[in-house]
Structure formats: C-alpha cells, structure tokens
C-alpha positions in Angstrom: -10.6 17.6 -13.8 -7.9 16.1 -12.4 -5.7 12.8 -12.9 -7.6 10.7 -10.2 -11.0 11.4 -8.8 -10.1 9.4 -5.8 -6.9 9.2 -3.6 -6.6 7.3 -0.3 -4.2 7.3 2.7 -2.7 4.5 4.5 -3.1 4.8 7.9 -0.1 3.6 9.3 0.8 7.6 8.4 -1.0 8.8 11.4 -0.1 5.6 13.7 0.8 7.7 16.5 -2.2 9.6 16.3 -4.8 6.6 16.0 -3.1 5.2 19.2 -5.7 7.9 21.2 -8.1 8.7 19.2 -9.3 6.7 15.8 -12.4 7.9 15.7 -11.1 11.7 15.3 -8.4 10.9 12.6 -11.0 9.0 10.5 -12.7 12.3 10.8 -10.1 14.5 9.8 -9.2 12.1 7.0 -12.8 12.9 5.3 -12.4 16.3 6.2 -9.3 16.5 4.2 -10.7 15.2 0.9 -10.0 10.9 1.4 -12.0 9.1 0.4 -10.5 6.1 1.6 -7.6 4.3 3.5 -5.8 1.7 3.9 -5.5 0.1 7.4 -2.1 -0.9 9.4 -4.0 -2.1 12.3 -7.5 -1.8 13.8 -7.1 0.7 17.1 -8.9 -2.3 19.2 -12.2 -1.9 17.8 -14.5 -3.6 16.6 -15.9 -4.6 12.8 -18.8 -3.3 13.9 -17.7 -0.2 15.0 -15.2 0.1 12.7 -17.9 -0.2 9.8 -19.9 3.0 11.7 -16.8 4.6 11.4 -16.1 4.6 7.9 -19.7 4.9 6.8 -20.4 7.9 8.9 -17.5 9.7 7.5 -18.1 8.2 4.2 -15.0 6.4 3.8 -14.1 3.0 2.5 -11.4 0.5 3.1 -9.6 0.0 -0.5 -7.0 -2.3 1.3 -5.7 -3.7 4.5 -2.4 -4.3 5.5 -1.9 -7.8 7.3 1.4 -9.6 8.4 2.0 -12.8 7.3 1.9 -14.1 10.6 -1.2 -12.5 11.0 -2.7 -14.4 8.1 -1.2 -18.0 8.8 -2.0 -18.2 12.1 -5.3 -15.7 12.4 -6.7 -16.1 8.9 -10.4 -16.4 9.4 -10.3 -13.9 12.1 -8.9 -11.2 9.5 -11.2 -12.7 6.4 -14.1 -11.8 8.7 -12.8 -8.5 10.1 -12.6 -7.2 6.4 -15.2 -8.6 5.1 -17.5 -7.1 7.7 -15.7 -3.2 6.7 -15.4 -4.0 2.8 -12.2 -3.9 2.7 -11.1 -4.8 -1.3 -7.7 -5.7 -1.1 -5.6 -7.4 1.7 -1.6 -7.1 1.5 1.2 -8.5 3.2 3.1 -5.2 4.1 6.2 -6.8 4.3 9.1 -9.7 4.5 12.5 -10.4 5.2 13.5 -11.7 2.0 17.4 -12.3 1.1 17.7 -15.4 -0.9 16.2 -17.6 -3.3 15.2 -20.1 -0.6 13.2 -17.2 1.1 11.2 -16.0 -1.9 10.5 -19.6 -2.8 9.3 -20.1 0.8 7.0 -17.0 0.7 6.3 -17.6 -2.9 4.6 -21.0 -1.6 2.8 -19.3 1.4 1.3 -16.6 -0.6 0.0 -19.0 -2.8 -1.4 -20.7 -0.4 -3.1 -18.0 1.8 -4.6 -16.6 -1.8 -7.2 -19.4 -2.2 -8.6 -18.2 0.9 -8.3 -14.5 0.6 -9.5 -14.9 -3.4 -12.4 -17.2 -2.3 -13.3 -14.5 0.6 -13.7 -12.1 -1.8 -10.2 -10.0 -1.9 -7.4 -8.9 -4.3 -4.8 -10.2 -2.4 -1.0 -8.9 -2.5 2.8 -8.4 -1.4 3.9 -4.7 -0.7 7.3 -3.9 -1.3 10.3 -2.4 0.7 13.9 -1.6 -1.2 15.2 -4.8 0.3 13.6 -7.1 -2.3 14.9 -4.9 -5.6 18.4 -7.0 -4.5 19.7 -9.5 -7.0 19.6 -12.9 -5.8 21.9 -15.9 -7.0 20.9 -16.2 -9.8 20.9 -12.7 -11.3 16.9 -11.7 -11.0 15.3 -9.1 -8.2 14.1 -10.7 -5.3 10.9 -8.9 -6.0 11.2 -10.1 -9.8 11.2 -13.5 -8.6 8.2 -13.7 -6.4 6.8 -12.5 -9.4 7.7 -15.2 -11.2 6.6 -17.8 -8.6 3.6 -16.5 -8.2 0.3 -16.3 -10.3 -1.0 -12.8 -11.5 -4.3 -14.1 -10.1 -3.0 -15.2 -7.0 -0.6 -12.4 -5.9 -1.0 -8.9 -7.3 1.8 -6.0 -6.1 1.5 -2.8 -4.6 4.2 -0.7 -5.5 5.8 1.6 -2.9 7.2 4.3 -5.5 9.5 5.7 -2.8 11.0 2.3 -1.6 11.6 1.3 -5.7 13.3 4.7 -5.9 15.5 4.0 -3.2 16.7 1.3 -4.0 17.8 2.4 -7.2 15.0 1.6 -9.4 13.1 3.6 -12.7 9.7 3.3 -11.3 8.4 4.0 -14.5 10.3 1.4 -15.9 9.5 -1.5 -13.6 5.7 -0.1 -13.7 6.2 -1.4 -17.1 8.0 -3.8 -16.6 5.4 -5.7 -14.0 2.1 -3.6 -15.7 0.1 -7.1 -15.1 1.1 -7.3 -11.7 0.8 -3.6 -10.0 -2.9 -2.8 -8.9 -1.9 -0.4 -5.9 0.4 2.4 -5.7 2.2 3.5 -2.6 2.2 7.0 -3.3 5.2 8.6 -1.4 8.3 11.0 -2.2 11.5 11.0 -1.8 13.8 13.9 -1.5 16.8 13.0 -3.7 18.9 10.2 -4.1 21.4 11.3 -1.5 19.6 11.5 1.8 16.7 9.2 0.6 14.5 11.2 3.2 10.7 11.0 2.9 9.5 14.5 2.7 5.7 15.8 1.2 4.5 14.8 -1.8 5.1 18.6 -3.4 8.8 18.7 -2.2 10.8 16.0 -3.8 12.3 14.1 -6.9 9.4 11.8 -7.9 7.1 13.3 -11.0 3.5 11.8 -9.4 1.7 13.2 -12.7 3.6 10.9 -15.1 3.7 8.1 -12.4 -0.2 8.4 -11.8 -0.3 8.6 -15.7 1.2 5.4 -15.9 -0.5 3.4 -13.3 -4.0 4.5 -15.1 -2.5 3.1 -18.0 -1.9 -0.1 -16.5 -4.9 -1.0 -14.7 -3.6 0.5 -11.1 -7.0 0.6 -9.2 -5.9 2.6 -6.4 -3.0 5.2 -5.4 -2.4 5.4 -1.7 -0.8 8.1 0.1 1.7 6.8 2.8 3.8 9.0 5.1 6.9 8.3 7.5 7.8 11.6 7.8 7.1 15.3 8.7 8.6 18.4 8.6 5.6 20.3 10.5 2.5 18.1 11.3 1.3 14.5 10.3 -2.2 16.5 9.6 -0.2 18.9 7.8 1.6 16.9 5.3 -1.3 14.8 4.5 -3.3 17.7 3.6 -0.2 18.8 1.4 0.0 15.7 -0.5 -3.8 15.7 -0.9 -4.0 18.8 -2.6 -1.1 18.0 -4.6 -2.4 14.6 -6.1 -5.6 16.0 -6.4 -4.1 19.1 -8.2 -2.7 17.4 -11.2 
C-alpha cells in the first residue's frame, strides 16, 4: 500500500494541450491513474459539460485555481461554476506581493472574498510562488505575514514544494512551521539548487516520501501534481510522476 491512495494533477500542466482538445486530456488523465485535478481554467465549456466530463471519466475537481480578479469582479459566476462540478477547494494561484502594504491589502481582500467562498461551500486559499518567502520591513516572510493577517478558517495555504525550495526554504520545516495552515500540496521537483529547473518528479533533489509523510501528518487533504516542464512529453512526465508518488 502506498503513502497516498489518491494523487491529483493540476491542469495547468497540460495547458497547451487542453487548448484543442479537453475532453481527450481528461481522458488520458484517468487513464493514467488521477483521480482528480485541479483546474487553471475551464477550456470554454460549460458546468454542465464540464460535470459529464469528469463523471464519465470518474474524476473529481479537489480544487480550482481562480485569479483574484477573477473572484472580485466575477464572484458568483465562479461560486456557481464550481459548485455545479464539486469542486472542494478554490485558490488564488497567485499575487504580486512585495511589501507590507501589499499583503495587508490582500490580507483584507482574502478575507473578504472567504465569507462568500466558505458560505458557498469551499476551502478557500492563497497558493504560493518564491516571491512571497522575501522578508518584508519588518523582518517576517511575506508569505508568513498573510498568515498572520489572515484567519486559519478564512484562508488556508497550498504549498508549492518546488517554489518554497527555490526560494531557499526547508519545506519540511515551514510544513511545520504553518502545519495549521497547509491543506494542499503542490507536488513538484526541482533539480538542484543551482539551475532551479523543474524536471520529473523521480529526477530531482526533493524527498516526496518524507514530504508526503509530513503533509499526512498535518492534516494535508490533497497532494497535487503540477508540471512546467518536460524533458520528453507532457503525457510522459505526468505518467512518470504518477507512478512515482503512487510508488512510495
């Protein structure tokens, strides 16, 4: 028996690829092993179809990424969307954030989109890049301090392992050290310290058993496979790093 019965793939890995065909890549998804993903847009179609999709290839949606934007201006719209294809969790995928003004902005926004999202029936979170592990004024993590602003019940984080190891970061250690707050992982490896290149899940510096290890110990409710980039195939790779999780 493995570490995770379950592993899921964002889909933002095969964005060129759902540009033609969505229908097919859901397909091959399954065929892989997934059991569910995590969408980066909705290939034009709709929640209705969208639902057919998933349920005839007996995949879920664990989580949706949404741009802030997105959510300010098109809230209901997306509330509705996801609701109608059970999507769990919505997350803003990103943010520009380089000051204590900015995280106290978005800090206040978040909040304020998560009544909403929380009364709609969602986990609702911030995904990180390696721009937010930078110190602000006043000594903390940007990251750290949107933590801080923010309620555990309001905001919840999904980690990107590969972005925290870029930027310098133990991700073991700051699983720990924000265990209340990470409920998704961003499952993705980095080659080594010097190139920072994204490469399979079986080829680089990142030990997934002792990392999965930890985010079962913490309450981590999903791991998520994400891929930027690829040596042979996008098909290819994600069938690596299936096999690989799955393996442990």
């Amino acid at each position: 028996m493995g570490l995770i019965k379950e592993f899921n793939l964002q889909l933002y890995s095969l964005r060129e690829l759902t540009k033609n065909n969505f229908p097919e890549v859901l397909k091959r998804i399954a065929q892989i092993g997934y059991t569910g993903v995590e969408f980066a847009g909705y290939g034009n179609l709709t929640a209705s179809q969208m639902r057919e999709l998933l349920e005839q290839n007996g995949l879920k949606s664990v989580s949706t990424h949404v741009s802030l934007e997105r959510l300010l201006n098109n809230l209901d719209e997306e509330l509705s969307y996801n609701q109608q294809i059970g999507t769990q969790a919505i997350i803003v995928p990103h943010y520009p954030l380089a000051t204590v003004k900015d995280v106290e902005m978005l800090a206040e926004q978040l909040t304020s989109i998560a009544k909403a999202v929380r009364s709609a029936g969602f986990t609702f979170g911030y995904h990180n890049h390696a721009h937010e592990f930078a110190e602000s004024e006043n000594g903390v993590t940007l990251l750290d301090l949107l933590m801080q602003l923010t309620s555990p019940q309001d905001v919840v984080l999904e980690l990107d392992v590969y972005w925290a190891a870029f930027a310098g970061v133990d991700v073991l250690e700051y699983m720990e050290k924000q265990k209340d707050r990470i409920r998704l992982l961003h499952i993705k490896q980095i080659a080594d310290f010097e190139s920072k290149k994204c490469v399979d899940l079986d080829e680089g510096m990142l030990d997934f058993d002792r990392i999965i290890r930890k985010g079962l110990e913490i309450g981590v409710q999903h791991c998520i496979l994400e891929q930027e980039e690829f040596a042979v195939s996008p098909y290819q790779s994600i069938e690596k790093g299936y096999k690989h999780i799955m393996n442990l």
